[in-house]
GUFI-660145 format. One line per field, with one value per residue (C-alpha): x, y, z; residue in one letter. Coordinates in nm, 2 decimals. Example, Ala and Ser with C-alpha at 12.3 -4.5 7.8 and 13.67 -1.06 7.14 Angstrom:
// GUFI-660145
px: (1.23|1.37) $
py: (-0.45|-0.11) $
pz: (0.78|0.71) $
res: (a|s) $
END
This chain:
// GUFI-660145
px: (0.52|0.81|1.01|0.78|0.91|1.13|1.30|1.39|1.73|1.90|1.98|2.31|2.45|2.32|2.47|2.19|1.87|1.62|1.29|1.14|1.30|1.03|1.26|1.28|0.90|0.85|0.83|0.63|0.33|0.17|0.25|0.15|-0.19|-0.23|-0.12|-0.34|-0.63|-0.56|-0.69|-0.94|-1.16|-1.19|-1.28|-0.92|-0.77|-0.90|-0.81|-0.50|-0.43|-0.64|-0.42|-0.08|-0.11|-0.42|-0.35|-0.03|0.03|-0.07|0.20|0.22|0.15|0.41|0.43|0.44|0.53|0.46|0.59|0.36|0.55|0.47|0.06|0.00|0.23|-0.02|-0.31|-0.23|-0.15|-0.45|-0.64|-0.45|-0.55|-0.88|-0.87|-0.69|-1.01|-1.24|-0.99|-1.06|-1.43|-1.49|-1.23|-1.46|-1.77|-1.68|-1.55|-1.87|-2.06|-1.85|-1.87|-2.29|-2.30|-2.05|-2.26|-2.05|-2.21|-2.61|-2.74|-2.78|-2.42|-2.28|-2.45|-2.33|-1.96|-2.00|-2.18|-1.92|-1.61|-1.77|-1.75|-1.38|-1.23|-1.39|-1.27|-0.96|-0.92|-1.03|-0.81|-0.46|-0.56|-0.60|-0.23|-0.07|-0.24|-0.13|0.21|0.35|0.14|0.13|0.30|0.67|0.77|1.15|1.45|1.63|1.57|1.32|1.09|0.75|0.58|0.54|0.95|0.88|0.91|0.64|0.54|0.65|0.40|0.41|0.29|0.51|0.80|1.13|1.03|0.72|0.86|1.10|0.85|0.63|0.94|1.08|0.75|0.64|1.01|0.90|1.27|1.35|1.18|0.94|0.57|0.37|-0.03|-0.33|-0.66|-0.69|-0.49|-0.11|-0.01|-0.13|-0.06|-0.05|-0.43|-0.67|-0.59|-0.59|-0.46|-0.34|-0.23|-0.02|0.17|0.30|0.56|0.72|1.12|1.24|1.55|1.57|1.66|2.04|2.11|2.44|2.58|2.58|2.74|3.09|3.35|3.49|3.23|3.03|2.75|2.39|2.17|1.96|1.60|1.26|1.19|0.84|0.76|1.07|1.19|1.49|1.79|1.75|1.99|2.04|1.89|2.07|1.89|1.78|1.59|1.28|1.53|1.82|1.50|1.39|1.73|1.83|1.49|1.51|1.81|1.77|1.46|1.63|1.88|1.70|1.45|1.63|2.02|2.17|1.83|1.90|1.80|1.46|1.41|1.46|1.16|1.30|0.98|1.11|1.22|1.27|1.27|1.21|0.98|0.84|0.48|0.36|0.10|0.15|-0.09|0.05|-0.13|-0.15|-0.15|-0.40|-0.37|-0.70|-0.59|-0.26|-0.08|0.22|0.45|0.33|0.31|0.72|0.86|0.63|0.57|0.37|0.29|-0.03|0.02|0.37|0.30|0.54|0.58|0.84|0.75|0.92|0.80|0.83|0.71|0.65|0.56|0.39|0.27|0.50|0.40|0.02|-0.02|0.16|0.12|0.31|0.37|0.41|0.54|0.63|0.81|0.84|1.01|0.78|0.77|1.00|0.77|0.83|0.53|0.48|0.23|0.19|-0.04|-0.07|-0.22|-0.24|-0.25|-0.51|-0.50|-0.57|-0.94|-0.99|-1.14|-0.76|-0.68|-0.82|-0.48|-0.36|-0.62|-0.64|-0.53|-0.18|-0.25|-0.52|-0.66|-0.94|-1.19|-1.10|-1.12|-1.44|-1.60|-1.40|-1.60|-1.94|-1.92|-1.80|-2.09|-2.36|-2.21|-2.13|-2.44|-2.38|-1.98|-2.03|-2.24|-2.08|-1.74|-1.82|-2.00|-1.69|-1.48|-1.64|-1.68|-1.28|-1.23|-1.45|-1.31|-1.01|-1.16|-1.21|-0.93|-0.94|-0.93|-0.65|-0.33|-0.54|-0.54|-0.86|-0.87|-1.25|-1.21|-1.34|-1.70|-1.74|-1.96|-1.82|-2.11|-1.99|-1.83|-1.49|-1.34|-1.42|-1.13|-0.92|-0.63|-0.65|-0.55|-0.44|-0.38|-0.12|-0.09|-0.15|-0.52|-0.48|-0.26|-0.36|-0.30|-0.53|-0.78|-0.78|-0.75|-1.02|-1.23|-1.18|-0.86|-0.85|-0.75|-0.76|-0.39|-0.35|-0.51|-0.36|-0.04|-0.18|-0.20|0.16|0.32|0.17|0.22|0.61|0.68|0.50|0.66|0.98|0.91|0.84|1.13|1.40|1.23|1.26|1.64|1.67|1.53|1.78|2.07|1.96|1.89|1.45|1.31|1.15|0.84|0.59|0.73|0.70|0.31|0.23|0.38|0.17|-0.17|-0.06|0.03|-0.28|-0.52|-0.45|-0.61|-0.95|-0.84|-0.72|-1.11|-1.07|-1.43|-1.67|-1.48|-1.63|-1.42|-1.70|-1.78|-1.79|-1.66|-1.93|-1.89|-1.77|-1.77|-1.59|-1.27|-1.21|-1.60|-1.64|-1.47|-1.08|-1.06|-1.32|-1.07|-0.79|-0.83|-0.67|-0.45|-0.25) $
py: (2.93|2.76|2.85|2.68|2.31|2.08|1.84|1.46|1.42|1.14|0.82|0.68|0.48|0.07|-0.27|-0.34|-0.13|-0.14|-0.04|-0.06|0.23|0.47|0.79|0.63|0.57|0.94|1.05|0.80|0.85|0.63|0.88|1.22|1.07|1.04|1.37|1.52|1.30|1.52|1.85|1.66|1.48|1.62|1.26|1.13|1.38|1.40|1.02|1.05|1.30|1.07|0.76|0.95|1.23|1.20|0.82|0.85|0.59|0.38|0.21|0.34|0.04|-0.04|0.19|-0.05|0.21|0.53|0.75|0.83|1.19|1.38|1.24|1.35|1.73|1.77|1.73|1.94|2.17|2.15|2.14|2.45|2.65|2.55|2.66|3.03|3.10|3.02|3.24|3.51|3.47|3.47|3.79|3.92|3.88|3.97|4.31|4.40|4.32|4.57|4.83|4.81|4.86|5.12|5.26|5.29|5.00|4.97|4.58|4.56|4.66|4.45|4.19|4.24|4.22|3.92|3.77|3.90|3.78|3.41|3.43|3.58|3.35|3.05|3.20|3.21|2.86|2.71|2.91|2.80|2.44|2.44|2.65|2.39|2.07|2.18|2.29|2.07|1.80|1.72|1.52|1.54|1.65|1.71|1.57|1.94|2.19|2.40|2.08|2.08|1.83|1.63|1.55|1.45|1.76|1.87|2.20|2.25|2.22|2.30|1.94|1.77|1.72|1.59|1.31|1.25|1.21|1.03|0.80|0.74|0.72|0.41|0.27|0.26|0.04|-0.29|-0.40|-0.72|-0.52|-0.59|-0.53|-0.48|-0.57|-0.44|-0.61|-0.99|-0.99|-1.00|-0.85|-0.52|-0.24|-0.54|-0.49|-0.77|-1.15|-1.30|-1.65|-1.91|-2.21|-2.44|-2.77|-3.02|-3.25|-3.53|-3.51|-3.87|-3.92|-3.98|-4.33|-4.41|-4.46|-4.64|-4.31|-4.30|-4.63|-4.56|-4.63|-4.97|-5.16|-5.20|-5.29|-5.15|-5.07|-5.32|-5.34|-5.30|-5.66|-5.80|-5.46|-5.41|-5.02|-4.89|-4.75|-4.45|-4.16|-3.95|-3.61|-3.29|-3.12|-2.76|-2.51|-2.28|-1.98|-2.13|-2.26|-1.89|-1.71|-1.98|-1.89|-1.47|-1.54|-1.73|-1.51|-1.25|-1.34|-1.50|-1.27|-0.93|-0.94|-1.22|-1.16|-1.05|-0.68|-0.81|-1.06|-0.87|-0.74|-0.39|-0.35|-0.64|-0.62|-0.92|-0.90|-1.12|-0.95|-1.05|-0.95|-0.93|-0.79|-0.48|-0.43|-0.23|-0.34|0.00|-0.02|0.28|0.48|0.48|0.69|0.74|1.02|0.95|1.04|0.79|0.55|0.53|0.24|-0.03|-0.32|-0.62|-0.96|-1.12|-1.46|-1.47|-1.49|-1.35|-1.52|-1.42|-1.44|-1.37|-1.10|-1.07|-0.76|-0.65|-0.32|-0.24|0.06|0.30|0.16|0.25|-0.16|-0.38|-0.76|-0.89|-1.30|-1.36|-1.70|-1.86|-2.20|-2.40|-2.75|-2.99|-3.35|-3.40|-3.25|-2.91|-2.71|-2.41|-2.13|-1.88|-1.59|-1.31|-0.98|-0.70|-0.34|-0.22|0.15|0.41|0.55|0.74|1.01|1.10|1.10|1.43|1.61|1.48|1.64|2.01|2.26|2.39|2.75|2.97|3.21|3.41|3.19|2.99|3.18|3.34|2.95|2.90|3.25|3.19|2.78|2.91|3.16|2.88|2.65|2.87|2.81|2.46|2.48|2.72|2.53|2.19|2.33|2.49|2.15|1.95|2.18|2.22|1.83|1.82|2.08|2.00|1.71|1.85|2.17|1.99|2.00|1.66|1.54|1.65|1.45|1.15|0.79|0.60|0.22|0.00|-0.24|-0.56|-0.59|-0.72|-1.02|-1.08|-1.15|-0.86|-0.67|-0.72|-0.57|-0.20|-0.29|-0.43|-0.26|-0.07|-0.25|-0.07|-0.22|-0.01|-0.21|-0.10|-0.16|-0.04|0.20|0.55|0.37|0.12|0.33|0.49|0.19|0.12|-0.14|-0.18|-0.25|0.10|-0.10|-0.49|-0.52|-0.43|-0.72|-0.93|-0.81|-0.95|-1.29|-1.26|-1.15|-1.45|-1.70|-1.62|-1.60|-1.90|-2.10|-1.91|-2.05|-2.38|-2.41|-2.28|-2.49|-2.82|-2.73|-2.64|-3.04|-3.18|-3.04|-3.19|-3.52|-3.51|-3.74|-3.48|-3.73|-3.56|-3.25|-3.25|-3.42|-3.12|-2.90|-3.01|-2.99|-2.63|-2.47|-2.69|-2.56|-2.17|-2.19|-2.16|-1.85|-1.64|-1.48|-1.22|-1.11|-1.16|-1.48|-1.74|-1.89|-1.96|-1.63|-1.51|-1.14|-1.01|-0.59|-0.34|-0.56|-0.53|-0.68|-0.75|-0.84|-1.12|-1.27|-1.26|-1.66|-1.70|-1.56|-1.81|-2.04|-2.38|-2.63|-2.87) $
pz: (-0.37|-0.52|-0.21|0.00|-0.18|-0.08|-0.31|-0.22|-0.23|-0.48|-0.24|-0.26|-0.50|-0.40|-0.56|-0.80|-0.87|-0.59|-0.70|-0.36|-0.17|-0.10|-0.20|-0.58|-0.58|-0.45|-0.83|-0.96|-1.10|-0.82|-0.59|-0.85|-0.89|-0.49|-0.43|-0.68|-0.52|-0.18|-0.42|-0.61|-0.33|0.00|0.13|0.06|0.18|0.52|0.52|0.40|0.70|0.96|0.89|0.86|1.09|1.33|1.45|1.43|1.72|1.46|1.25|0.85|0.61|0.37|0.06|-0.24|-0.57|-0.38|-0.08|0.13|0.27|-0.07|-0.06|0.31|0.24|0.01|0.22|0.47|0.17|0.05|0.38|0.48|0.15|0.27|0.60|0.49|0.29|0.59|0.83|0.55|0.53|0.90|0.98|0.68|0.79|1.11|1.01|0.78|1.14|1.32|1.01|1.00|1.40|1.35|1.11|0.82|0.63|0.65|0.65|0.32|0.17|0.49|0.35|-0.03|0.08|0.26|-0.06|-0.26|0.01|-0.01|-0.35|-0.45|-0.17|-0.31|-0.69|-0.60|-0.39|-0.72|-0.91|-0.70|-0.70|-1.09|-1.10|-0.91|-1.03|-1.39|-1.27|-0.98|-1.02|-1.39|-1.59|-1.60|-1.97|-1.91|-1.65|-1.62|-1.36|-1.58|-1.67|-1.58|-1.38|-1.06|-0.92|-0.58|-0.41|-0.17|0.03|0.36|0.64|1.03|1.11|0.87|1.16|1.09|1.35|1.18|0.82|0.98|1.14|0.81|0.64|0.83|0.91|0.54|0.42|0.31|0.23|0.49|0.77|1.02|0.87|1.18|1.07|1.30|1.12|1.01|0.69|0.74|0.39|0.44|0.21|-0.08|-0.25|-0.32|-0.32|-0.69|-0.59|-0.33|-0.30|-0.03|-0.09|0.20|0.04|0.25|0.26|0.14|-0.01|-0.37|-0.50|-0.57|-0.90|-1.08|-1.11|-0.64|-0.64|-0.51|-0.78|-0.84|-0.74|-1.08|-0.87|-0.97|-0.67|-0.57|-0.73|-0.56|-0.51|-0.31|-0.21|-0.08|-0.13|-0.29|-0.11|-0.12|-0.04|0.28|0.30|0.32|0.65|0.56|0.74|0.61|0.68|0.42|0.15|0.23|0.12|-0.18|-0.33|-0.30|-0.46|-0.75|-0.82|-0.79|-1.04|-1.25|-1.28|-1.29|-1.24|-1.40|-1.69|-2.04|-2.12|-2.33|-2.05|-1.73|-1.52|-1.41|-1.14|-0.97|-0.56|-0.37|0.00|0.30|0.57|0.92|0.97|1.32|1.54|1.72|2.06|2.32|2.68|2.85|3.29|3.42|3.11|2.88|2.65|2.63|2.43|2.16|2.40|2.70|2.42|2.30|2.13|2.32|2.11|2.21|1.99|2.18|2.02|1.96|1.57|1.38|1.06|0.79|0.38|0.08|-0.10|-0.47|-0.57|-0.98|-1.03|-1.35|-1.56|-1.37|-1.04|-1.06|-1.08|-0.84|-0.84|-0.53|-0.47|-0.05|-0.03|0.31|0.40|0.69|0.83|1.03|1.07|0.82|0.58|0.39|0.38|0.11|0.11|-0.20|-0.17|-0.47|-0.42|-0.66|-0.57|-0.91|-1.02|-0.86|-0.90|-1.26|-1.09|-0.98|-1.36|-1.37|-1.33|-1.64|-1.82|-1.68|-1.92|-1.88|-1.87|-1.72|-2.04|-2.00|-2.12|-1.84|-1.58|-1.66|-1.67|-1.35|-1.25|-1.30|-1.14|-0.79|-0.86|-0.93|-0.68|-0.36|-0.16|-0.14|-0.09|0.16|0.37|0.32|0.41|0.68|0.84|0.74|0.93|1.23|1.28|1.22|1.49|1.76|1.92|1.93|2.08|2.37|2.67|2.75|2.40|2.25|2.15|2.27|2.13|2.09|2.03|2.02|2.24|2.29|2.43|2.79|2.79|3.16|3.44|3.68|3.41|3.45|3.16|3.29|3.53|3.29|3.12|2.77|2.44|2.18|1.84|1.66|1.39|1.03|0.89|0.56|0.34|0.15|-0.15|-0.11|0.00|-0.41|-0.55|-0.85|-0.85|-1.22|-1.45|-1.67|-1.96|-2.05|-2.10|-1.68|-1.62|-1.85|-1.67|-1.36|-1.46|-1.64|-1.38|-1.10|-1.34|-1.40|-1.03|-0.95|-1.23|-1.13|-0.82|-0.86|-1.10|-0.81|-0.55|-0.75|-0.77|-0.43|-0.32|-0.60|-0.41|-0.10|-0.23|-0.19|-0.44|-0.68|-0.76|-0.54|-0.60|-1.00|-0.92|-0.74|-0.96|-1.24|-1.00|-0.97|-1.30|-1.44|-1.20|-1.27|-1.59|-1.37|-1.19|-1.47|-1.40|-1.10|-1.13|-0.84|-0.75|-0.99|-1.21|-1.43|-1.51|-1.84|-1.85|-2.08|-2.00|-1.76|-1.39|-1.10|-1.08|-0.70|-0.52|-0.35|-0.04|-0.05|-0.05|-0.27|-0.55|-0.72|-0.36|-0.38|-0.25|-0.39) $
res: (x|x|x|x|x|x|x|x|x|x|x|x|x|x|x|x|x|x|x|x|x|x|x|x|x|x|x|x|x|x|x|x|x|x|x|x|x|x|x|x|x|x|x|x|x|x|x|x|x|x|x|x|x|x|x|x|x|x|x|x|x|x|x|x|x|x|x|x|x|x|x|x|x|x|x|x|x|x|x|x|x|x|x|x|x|x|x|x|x|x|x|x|x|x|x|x|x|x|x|x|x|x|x|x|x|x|x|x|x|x|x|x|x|x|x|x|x|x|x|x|x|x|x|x|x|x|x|x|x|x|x|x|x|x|x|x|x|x|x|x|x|x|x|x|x|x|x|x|x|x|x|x|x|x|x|x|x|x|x|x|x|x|x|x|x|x|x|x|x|x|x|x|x|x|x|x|x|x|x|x|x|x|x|x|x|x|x|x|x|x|x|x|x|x|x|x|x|x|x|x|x|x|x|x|x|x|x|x|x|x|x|x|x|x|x|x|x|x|x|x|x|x|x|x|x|x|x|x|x|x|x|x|x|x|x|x|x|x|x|x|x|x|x|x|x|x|x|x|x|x|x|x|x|x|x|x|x|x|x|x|x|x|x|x|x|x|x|x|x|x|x|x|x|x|x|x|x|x|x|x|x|x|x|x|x|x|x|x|x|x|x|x|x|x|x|x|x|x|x|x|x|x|x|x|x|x|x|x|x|x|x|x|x|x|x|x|x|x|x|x|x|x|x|x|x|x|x|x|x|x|x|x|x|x|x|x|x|x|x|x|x|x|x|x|x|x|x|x|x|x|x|x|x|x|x|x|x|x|x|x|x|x|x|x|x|x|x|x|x|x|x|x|x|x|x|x|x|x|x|x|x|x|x|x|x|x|x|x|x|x|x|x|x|x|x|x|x|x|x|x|x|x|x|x|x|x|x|x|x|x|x|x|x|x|x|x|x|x|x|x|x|x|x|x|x|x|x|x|x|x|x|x|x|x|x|x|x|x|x|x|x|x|x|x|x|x|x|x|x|x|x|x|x|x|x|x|x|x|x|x|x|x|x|x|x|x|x|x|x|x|x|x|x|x|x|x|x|x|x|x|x|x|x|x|x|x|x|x|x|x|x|x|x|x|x|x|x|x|x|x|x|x|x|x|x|x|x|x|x|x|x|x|x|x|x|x|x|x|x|x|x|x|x|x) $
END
């Protein structure tokens, strides 16, 4: 089976660490636990395949501490190990038939070996899944070529293309590209909001002082007198897109690069992307197939809006706290927006892998021997359902390689809309990480880390902006006011549970209820 792997190759040498490329995060125990989910819960994995595979005329979300190539390999892998034992059962079964009309086999001995097939195929299913969650997708205990563990590769599959994995693979870069959003929320593939906040500070210059006078003249500048305001002095002009680059920068720097070793956050990628919409108005085609559909790109509104995203990832990137913060010049006023989401761990029930024995000894087997034994009615049965409402639709001829989109209802008086062209939104809804997300923090200090992590980009933030206005000559009054209203006012937030601040975390509660805005929402 080892033949059947592929490992991700090393990228090339970059200037400066860059924690955000998806092949670095392919070994990272993000993306182990999501493949593993593909074996361990059959719901996630025909998600996983749905989102990746499926709707692929969809575009992938961004993949914030995990690749998403390894998780969906998997799932076929483990849909296709499901799919060889019902192949076996049914040519099986179907040879006992022949056998007991041929009279070789009478009923009930036809019936015994198709007992006894249902039972060794389902042994043995059980049995390779166990082998290769121990072995491929454990823990990595070594870095040579004999070590044990999860490395990023991944089996080979028929539907895994080259143009597919290179599709997911562009699609899911988050590093200054276009993020292209298909539901309300813009920052998709980022979590949960935790906090939010937006500031509109008017751009007046800042008083002149003795130190502007020009030399010579010994002249102090001339006091506010009868309401009469100071002279103040002329503003640099700057636009959202050069506030926008000074800031990635200095975070950057300050935060990673120019850090010292104790002091520098290692999880740390700063990027600017452009999130838009992505609905492709199709003209006498209702459901078109991925090749009608191409590279057509439409943005409805015209809404593309570009952030700064500063990303920390956390506990080897199964917690990722991401800051979104946009800017924008209007009326002579700068406006700021912050928004933090957190992408929490992923579901314990994934855990599991890390605590499967390493080796298969007798004992085990005979455990594994008598639960396929006790449980084969029901497995039987409910596989068989599952796959033959996965097969159907695409049984039928007019179905296949089709793309379906709900469209808007038709409240027209003659109903208009039947004559109206198909909208497809290809936009991304959601990621396979999110979708095995916990709704709990596994441990106190993951939370904690939360809260550390917003409240040194904000200050971060706030510190680099304040600089930023200096240069140009703003008068830094508001600014340091607001400021103050801000880093004050997160002490009533540090609560993420069910979106009162007043809550008292007493026992075991869930972490992200309640409505998005309802979580950390202010303005300053």
């Amino acid at each position: 089976m080892a033949s059947d792997y592929l490992t991700v190759p090393a990228p090339p040498p970059e200037p400066g660490p860059r924690p955000d490329r998806p092949a670095k995060d392919a070994a990272s125990n993000a993306t182990r636990l999501l493949c593993a989910g593909t074996y361990l819960d059959p719901v996630y994995r025909a998600t996983v395949i749905r989102e990746l595979l499926t709707h692929r005329y969809r575009v992938v979300a961004p993949s914030y501490g995990y690749d998403a190539i390894p998780v969906l390999a998997h799932a076929l892998a483990a849909r296709r190990l499901h799919r060889i034992r019902l192949a076996v059962v049914a040519t099986g079964t179907a040879a006992a038939i022949a056998l007991m009309y041929a009279g070789v086999l009478d009923g009930f001995t036809a019936a015994l070996a198709v007992l006894w097939l249902l039972w060794a195929t389902a042994y043995f299913r059980r049995i390779v899944t166990l082998q290769l969650l121990a072995t491929r997708l454990g823990r990595r205990t070594g870095h040579t070529r004999r070590s044990r563990g999860f490395d990023g590769s991944y089996p080979e599959h028929a539907e895994l293309t080259p143009d597919l994995v290179d599709k997911i693979n562009r699609e899911q870069t988050s590093d200054g590209s276009v993020i292209r959003y298909g539901g309300y929320k813009p920052f998709v593939g980022a979590g949960e909001q935790v906090r939010r906040w937006s500031t509109a500070e008017l751009l007046v210059g800042a008083p002149l002082t003795v130190f502007d006078e020009p030399r010579g003249t010994g002249m102090p500048p001339a006091p506010r007198a009868g309401g009469q305001e100071p002279r103040r002095k002329e503003v640099v002009p700057f636009t959202a897109e050069e506030i926008t680059a000074y800031v990635g920068e200095r975070m950057t720097a300050q935060l990673r690069d120019r850090a010292r070793p104790a002091q520098r956050i290692e999880g740390l990628a700063v990027e600017r992307s452009t999130f838009t919409t992505a609905v492709t108005t199709l003209r006498g085609v209702p459901e078109p197939s991925p090749q009608q559909l191409g590279g057509r790109w439409d943005d409805t509104y015209d809404s593309g809006r570009a952030y700064l995203c500063v990303r920390v990832g956390s506990w080897n990137q199964e917690l990722v706290t991401t800051a979104f913060v946009g800017f924008d010049v209007k009326g002579n006023t700068l406006h700021t927006e912050f928004y933090s989401y957190v992408l929490a761990p992923i579901q314990a029930s994934f855990h599991l892998v890390d605590r499967l024995p390493a080796a298969l000894d007798d004992r085990l087997l005979l455990k594994v021997a008598w639960h396929t034994l006790r449980g084969a009615p029901d497995a039987a049965l409910r596989s068989a359902l599952a796959e033959a409402r996965s097969r159907l639709p695409r049984l039928l001829p007019w179905r296949g390689g089709r793309a379906r989109s709900p469209q808007e209802s038709d409240t027209s008086e003659f109903g208009l809309g039947r004559y109206a062209d198909t909208v497809l939104n290809r936009g991304a809804v959601t990621s396979i990480r999110e979708m095995a997300t916990s709704d709990d923090f596994h441990v106190f200090f993951q939370e904690t880390d939360t809260i550390k992590y917003t409240q040194i980009v904000e200050r971060q933030l706030l510190h680099v902006v304040r600089d930023f206005l200096h240069e140009h000559h703003v008068d830094l009054a508001e600014h340091e006011a607001r400021q103050t209203n801000i880093l004050n006012d997160y002490g009533h937030n540090n609560n993420f549970v069910n979106g009162d601040n007043n809550t008292t975390n007493s026992g075991p509660q869930n972490h992200f209820g309640g409505s998005e805005g309802g979580r950390g929402a202010g303005s300053a």
